[in-house]
C-alpha positions as MATLAB code, in Angstrom:
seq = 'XXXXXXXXXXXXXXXXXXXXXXXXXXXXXXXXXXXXXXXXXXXXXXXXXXXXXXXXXXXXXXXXXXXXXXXXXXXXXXXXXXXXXXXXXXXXXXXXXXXXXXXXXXXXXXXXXXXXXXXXXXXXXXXXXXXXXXXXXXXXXXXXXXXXXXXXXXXXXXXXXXXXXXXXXXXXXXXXXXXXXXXXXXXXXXXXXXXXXXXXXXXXXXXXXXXXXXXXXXXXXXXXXXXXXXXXXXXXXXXXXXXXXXXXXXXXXXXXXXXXXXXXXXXXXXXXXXXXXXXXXXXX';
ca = [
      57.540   44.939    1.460;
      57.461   44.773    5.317;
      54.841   42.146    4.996;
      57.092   40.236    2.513;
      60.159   40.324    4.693;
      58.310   39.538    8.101;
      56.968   36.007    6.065;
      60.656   35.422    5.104;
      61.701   35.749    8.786;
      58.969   33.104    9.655;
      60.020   31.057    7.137;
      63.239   31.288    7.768;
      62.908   30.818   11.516;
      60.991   27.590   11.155;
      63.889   26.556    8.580;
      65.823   27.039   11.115;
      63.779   25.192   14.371;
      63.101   22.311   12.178;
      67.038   21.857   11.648;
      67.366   21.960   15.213;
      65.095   19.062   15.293;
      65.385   16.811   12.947;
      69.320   17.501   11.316;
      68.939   14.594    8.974;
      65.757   14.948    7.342;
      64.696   17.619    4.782;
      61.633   19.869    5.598;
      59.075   18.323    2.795;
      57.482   20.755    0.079;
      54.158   20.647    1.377;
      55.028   21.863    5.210;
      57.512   24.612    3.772;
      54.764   25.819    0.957;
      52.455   26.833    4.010;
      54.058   29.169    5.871;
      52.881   32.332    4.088;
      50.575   34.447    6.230;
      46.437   33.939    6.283;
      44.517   35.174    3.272;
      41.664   37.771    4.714;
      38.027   36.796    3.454;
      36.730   33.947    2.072;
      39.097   32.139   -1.184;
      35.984   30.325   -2.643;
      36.557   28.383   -5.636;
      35.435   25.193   -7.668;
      31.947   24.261   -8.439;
      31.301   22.765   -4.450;
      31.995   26.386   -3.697;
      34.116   25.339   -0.847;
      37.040   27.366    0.635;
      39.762   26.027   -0.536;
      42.517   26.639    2.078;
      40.831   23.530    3.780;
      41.841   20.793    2.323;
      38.465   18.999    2.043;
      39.012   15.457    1.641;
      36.077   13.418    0.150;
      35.662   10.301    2.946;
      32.628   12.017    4.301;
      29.514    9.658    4.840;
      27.557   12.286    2.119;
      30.336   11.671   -0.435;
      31.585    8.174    0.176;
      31.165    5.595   -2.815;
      29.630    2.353   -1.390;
      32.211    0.890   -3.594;
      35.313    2.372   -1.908;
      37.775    0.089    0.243;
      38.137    2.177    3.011;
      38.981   -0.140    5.532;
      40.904   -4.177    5.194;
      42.941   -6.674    7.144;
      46.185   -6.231    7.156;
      46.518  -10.075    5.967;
      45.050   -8.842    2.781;
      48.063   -6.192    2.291;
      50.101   -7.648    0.164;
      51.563   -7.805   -3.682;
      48.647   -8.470   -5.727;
      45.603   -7.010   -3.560;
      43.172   -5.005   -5.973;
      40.942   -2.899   -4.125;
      38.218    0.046   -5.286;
      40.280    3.234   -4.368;
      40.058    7.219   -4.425;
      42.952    9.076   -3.406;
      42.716   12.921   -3.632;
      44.957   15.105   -5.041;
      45.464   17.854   -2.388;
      46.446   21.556   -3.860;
      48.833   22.429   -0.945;
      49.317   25.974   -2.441;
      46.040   27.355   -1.424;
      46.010   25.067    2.067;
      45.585   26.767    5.334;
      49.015   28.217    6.416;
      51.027   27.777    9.510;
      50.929   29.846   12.110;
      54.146   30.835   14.540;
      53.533   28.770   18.035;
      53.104   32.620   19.527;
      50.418   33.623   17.220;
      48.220   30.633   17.112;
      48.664   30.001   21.048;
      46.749   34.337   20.995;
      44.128   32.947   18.906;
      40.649   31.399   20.310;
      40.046   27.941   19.796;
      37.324   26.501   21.725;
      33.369   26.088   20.610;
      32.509   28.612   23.275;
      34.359   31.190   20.529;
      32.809   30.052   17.640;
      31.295   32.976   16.744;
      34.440   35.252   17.463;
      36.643   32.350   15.239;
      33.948   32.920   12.645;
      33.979   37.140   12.689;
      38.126   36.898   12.640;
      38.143   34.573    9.333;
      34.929   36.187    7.731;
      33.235   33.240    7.365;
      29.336   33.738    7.336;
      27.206   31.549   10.116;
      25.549   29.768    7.827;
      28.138   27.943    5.764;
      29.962   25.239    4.817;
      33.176   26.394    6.351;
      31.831   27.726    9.571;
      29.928   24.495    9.648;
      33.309   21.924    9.319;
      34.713   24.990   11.962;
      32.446   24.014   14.626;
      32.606   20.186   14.308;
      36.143   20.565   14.260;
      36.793   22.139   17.406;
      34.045   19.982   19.314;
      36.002   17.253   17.798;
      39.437   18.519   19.340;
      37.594   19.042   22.964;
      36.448   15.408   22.943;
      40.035   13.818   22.466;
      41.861   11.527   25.085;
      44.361   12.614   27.049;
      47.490   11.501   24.969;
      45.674   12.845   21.634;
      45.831   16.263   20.749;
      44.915   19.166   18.248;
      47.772   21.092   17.390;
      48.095   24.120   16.335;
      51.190   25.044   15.461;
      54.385   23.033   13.422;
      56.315   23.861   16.719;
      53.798   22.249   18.635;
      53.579   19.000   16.073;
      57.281   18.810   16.718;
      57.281   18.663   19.989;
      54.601   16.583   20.180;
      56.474   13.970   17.960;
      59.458   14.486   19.901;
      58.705   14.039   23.316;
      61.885   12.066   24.306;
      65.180   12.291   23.660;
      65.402    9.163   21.465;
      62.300   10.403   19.074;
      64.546   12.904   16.507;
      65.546   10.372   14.494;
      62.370   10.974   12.864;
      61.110    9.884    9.071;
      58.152   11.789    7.881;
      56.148    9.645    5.415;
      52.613   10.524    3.364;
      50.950    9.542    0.401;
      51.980   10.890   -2.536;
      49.312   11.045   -5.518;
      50.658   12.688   -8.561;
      47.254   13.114  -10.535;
      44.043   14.152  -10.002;
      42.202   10.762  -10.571;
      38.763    9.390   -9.854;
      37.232    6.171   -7.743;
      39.267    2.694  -10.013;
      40.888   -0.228   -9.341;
      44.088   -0.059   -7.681;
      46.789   -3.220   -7.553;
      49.298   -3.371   -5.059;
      52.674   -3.439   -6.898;
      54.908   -3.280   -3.449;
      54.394   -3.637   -0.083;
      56.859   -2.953    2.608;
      56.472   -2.468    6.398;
      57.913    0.622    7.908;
      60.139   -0.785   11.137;
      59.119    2.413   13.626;
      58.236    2.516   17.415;
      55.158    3.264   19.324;
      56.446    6.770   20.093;
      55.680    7.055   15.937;
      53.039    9.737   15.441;
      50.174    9.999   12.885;
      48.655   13.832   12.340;
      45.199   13.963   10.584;
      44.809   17.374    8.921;
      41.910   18.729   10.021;
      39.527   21.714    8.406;
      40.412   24.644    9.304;
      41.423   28.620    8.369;
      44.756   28.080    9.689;
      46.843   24.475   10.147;
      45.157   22.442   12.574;
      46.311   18.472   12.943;
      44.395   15.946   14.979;
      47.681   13.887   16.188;
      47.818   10.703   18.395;
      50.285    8.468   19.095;
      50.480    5.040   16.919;
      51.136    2.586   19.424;
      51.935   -0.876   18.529;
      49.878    0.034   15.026;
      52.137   -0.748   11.938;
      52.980    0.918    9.243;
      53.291    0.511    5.369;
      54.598    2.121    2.424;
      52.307    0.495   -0.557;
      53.208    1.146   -4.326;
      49.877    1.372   -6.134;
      48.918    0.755   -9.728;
      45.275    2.277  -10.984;
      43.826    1.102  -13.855;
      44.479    4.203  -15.590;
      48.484    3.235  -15.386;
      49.117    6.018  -12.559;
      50.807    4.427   -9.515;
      49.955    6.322   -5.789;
      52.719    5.808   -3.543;
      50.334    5.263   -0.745;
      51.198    5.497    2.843;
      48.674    2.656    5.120;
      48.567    2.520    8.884;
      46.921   -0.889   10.538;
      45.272   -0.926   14.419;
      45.220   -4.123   15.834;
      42.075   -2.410   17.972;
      39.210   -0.388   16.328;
      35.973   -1.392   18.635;
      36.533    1.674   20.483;
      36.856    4.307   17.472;
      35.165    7.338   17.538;
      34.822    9.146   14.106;
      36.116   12.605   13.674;
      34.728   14.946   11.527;
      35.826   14.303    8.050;
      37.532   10.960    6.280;
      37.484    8.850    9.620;
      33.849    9.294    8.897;
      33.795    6.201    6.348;
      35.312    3.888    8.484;
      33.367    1.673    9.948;
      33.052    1.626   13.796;
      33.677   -1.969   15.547;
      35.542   -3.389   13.287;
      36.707   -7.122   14.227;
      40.262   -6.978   14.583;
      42.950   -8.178   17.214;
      46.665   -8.525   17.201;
      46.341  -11.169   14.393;
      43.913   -9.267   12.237;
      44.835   -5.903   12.314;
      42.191   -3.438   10.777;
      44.404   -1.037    7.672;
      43.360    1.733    5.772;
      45.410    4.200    3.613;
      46.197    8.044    4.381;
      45.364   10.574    2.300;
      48.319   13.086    0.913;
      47.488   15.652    3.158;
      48.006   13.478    6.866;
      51.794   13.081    7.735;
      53.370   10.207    9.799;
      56.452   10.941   11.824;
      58.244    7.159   12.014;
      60.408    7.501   14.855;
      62.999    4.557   13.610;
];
């Protein structure tokens, strides 16, 4: 019971700093459903035998389709494009939880503490999970110095509210509402997003607790894409373009498809589409 009632403080205390923030826009279902505390021991399940509070997404170079669009020109992104997609559909019940700001600032994160991150979460050295641990906090110690891995949903706040004029935020992600497999998908709708380069984009990243990858999007553009598969589902898919990708560095899990160099300028800009479990804050 005390453990029950101290989760419904947190919740309700996040509830509460995320009104503070943002006044006009409603906390969405899949940041309220993980704020319930850290499940001890490993939660193995499926036939990969994967943890699932991670989120895996399948964009890694071992599981990538050579058929899969992963990246296009933005010149392309319009009604009527047909491209080979796979879009994931992310159980957010079992994800990784939130941690308070207070909690997750006491933990270790650094590759230096691997083995200590490891021993806390029970996760054996020789796994997949302590594996995508590792690569993920090398990744986070390698970022520039406007990108950052947060740790916290106060510190993703903050982060995409770092002037005064940034809380009139709208959060946007893909939205799959099936499990589906690698098809055809049409573009039904296309619309461009009007946001400025204060707008954030947060990359979940695996992890036994919420970790995002955020960066700033810059004078990148944004697109809310109605897609048809050829099963008759429709993704409401969420695609960011870069009008510069020769300098891209791939993190560890769906960046991984991408290709590096890509040709693209302020006419050409390079797109690809999120998956449901990254989370744009459009500051409008």
């Amino acid at each position: 019971m005390k453990a029950r009632l101290s989760h419904y403080h947190v919740a309700a205390t996040r509830e509460r700093d995320w009104l503070q923030a943002f006044p006009n826009t409603r906390m969405p279902d899949v940041i309220r459903v993980r704020f319930r505390p850290v499940p001890s021991g490993l939660l193995r399940m499926g036939s990969r035998n994967r943890d699932p509070r991670f989120l895996y997404s399948d964009f890694s170079k071992e599981n990538h389709d050579p058929r899969e669009t992963t990246l296009f020109l933005e010149k392309e992104l319009k009604e009527g494009m047909n491209k080979i997609l796979y879009f994931r559909k992310s159980e957010f019940n079992c994800a990784s939880p939130f941690l308070s700001r207070e909690d997750a600032n006491a933990m270790p994160f650094s590759s230096a503490d691997l083995p200590r991150i490891l021993q806390r979460f029970s996760f054996p050295p020789v796994s997949s999970e302590s594996e995508e641990v590792g690569i993920t906090l090398k990744w986070c110690e390698s970022l520039e110095a406007q990108e950052k891995c947060l740790t916290s949903l106060e510190a993703m706040i903050d982060y995409a509210t770092h002037s005064a004029q940034d809380h009139n935020i709208t959060m946007l992600r893909t939205n799959v509402n099936k499990a589906s497999v690698l098809q055809a998908y049409t573009a039904i709708k296309v619309q461009r997003v009007p946001s400025k380069p204060s707008s954030t984009a947060c990359h979940n990243m695996p992890y036994p607790y919420a970790v995002y990858y955020c960066h700033y999007i810059g004078e990148g553009r944004i697109y809310e894409v109605s897609l048809k598969a050829e099963d008759g589902s429709i993704v409401e898919a969420i695609a960011t373009c870069h009008g510069d990708t020769k300098d891209w560095a791939p993190p560890p899990t769906w960046f991984q498809a991408l290709p590096v160099g890509q040709k693209a300028d302020q006419h050409n800009y390079a797109c690809h589409f999120l998956p449901d479990n990254h989370i744009i804050w459009a500051s409008v």
